[in-house]
Wavefront OBJ file of the C-alpha trace (Angstrom):
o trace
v -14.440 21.642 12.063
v -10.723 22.798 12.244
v -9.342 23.507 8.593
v -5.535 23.242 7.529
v -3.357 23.587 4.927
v -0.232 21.762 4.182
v 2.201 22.528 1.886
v 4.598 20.042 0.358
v 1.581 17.023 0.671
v 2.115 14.794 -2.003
v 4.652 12.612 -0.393
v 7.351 12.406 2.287
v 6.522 14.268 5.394
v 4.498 16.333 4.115
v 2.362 13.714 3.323
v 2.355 12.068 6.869
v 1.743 15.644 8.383
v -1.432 15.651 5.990
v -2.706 11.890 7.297
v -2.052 12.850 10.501
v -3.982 15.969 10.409
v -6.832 14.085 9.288
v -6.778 11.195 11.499
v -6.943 13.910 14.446
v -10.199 14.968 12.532
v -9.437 18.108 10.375
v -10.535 18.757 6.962
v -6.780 19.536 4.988
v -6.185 20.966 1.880
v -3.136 19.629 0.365
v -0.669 21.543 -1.900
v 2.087 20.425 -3.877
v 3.328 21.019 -7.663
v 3.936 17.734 -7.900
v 1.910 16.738 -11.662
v -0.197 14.088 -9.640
v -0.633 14.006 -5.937
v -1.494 10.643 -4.316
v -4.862 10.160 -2.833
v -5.115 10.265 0.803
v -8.116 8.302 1.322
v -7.539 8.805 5.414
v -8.297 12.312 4.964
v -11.772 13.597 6.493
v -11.957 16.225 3.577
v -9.571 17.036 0.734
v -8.882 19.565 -1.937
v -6.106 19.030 -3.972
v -4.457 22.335 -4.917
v -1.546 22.152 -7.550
v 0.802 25.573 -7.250
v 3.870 26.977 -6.820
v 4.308 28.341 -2.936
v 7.499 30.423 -4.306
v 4.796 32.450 -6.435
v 2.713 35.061 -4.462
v -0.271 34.583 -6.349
v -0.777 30.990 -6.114
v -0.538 31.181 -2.521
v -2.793 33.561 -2.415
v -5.014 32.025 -4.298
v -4.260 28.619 -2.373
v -5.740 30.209 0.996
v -8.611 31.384 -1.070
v -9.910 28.843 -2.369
v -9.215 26.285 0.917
v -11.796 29.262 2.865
v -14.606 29.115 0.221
v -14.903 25.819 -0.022
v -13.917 24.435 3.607
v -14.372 27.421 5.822
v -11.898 29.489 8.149
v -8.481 28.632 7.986
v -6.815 27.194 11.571
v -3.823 25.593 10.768
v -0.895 26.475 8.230
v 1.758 23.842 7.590
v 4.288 25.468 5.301
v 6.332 22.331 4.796
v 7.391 22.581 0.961
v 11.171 22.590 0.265
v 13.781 21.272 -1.872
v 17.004 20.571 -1.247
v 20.270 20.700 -4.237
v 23.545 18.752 -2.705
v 26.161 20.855 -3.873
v 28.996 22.570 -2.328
v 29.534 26.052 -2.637
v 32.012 25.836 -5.925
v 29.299 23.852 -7.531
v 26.388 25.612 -6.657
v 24.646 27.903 -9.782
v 23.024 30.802 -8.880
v 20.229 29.287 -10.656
v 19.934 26.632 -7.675
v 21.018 28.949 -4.971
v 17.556 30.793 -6.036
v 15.542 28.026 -6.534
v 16.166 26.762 -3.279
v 15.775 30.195 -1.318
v 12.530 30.848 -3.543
v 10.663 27.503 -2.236
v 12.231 27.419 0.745
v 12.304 30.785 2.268
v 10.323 32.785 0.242
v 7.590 30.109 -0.158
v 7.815 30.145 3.947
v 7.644 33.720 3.963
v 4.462 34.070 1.583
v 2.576 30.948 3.232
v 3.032 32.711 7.071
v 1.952 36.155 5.550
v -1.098 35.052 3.717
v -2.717 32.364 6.698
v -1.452 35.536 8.887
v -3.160 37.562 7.134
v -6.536 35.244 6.996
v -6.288 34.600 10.339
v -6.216 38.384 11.706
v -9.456 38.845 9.131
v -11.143 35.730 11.092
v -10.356 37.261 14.499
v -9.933 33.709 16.107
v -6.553 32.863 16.401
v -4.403 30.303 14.613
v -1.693 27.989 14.077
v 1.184 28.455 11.748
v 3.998 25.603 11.468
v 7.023 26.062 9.226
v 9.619 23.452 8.321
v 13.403 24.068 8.921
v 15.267 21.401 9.590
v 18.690 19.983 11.749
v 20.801 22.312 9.177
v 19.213 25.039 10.716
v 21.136 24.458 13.297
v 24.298 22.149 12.341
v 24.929 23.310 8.308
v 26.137 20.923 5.908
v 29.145 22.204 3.716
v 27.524 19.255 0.889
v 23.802 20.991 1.342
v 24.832 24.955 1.298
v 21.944 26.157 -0.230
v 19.915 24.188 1.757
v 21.185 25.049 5.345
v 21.058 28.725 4.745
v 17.283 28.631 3.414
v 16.533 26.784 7.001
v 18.822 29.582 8.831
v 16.077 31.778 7.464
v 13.085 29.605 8.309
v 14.322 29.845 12.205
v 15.105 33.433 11.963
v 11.514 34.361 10.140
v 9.424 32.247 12.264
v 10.398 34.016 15.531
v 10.492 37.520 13.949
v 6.811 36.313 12.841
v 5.507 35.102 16.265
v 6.818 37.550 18.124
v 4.559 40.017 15.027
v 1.459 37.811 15.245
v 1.168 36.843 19.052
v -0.758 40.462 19.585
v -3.509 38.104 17.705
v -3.250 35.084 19.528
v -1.632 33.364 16.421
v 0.735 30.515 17.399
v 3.801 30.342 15.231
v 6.617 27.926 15.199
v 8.503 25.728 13.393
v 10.158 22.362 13.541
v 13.742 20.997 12.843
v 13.623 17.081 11.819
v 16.466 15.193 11.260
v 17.035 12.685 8.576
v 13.740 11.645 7.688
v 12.998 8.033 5.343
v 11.553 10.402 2.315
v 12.820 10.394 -1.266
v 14.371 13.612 -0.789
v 16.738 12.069 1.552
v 17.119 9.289 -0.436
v 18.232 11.900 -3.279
v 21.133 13.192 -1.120
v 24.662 12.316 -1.699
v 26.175 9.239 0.529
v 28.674 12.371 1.558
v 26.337 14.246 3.767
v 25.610 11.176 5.793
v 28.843 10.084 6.019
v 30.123 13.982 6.920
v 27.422 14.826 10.062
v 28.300 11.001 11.371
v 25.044 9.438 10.532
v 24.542 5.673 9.773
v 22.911 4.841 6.630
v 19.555 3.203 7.706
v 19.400 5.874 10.844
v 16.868 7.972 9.066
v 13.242 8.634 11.278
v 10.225 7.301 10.119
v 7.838 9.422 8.538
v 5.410 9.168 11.071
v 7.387 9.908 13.858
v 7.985 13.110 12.723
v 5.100 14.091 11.393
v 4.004 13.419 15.402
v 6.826 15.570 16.572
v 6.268 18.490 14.129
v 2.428 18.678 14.940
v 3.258 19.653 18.521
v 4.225 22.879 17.162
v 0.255 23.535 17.146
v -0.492 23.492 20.647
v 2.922 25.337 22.134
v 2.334 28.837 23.236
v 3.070 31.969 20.174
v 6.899 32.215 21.007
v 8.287 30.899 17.886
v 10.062 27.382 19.100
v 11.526 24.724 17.284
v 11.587 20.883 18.270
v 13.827 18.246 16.578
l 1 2 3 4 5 6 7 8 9 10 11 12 13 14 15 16 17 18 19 20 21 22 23 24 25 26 27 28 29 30 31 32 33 34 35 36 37 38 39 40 41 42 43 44 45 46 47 48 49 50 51 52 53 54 55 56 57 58 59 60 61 62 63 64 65 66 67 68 69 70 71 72 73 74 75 76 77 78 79 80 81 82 83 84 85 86 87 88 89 90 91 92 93 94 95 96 97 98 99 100 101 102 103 104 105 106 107 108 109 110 111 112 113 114 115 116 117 118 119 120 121 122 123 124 125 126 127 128 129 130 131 132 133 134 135 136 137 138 139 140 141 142 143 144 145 146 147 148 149 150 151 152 153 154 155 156 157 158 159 160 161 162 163 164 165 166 167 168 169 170 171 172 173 174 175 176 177 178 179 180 181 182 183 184 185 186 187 188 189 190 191 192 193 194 195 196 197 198 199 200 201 202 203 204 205 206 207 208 209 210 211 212 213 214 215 216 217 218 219 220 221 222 223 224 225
């Protein structure tokens, strides 16, 4: 049985990457800090795992615990981020390192410890990580944001390029607007700014489809849209 994580799970994409996982027949652990996270009755297998991915230890323990009680770990999607709408006059330091803690450094530990797993197991792996269109196109409205997915590109080819020696695939993927309540959350501005239509946002599933290619492209670190 093929085992994965994803971060991020209790609703949104992250969610649809988790039912989608499971459809295709893996057992998934699901993480999220979310108080309550929803029950996923599609999935083959669950464990629901409350933690913090921007805290070393949790993720640590995270990977742990998915082994013992599902086996050896084959897929990591580190998909948990936040986003804070602010331009740069607006934007605390507080949020700047909120959002660069889940989203970059919670990247950074998730690829580290599945890496790190995953070189013990001696099998191989799969290792997805979520940046988004602002990796590529920045929004002034989103600052915070678009620089923490700069770094999600940047780290997940400096990481494949570290982990292909062990046959570990690792890549990310870039969606763009995406029908979640995080986008929901976002200021009418940033829409309005980077020319998209309200009611132009993918479907959840469509995504979720698009990102899980990631896990069966060669180790070069790649992103798809």
């Amino acid at each position: 049985m093929v085992v994965a994580i994803v971060t991020g799970a209790s609703r949104g994409l992250g969610r649809a990457i988790a039912l989608q996982l499971a459809n295709d027949g893996m057992d998934v652990a699901v993480n999220d800090v979310q108080e309550q996270i929803p029950d996923l009755k599609l999935l083959s297998e669950e464990i629901e795992k409350r933690g913090d991915v921007s805290k070393e230890e949790q993720v640590q323990n995270m990977i742990k615990e998915t082994v013992d009680k599902l086996g050896e770990l084959n897929v990591m999607v580190a998909n948990a981020g936040i986003i804070v709408a602010k331009r740069l006059f607006d934007v605390s330091l507080a949020d700047w390192e909120r959002v660069q803690a889940v989203n970059a450094t919670g990247v950074f530990l998730c690829y580290r410890e599945a890496g790190r797993q995953m070189v013990a197991q001696g099998k191989g792996g799969r290792i997805i990580g979520a940046s988004s269109i602002a990796g590529y196109r920045p929004s002034g409205n989103a600052l915070a944001y678009s620089a923490s997915k700069w770094t999600v590109r940047g780290l997940t080819q400096a990481v494949a390029l570290d982990l292909a020696q062990y046959d570990i695939n690792v890549n990310a993927f870039c969606p763009g607007p995406v029908e979640t309540a995080m986008w929901r959350e976002i200021d009418d501005s940033i829409a309005q700014r980077d020319g998209i239509p309200k009611g132009m946002a993918f479907e959840k599933s469509v995504q979720a489809r698009s990102a899980l290619k990631r896990a069966s492209l060669p180790a070069l670190g790649k992103e798809s849209s």
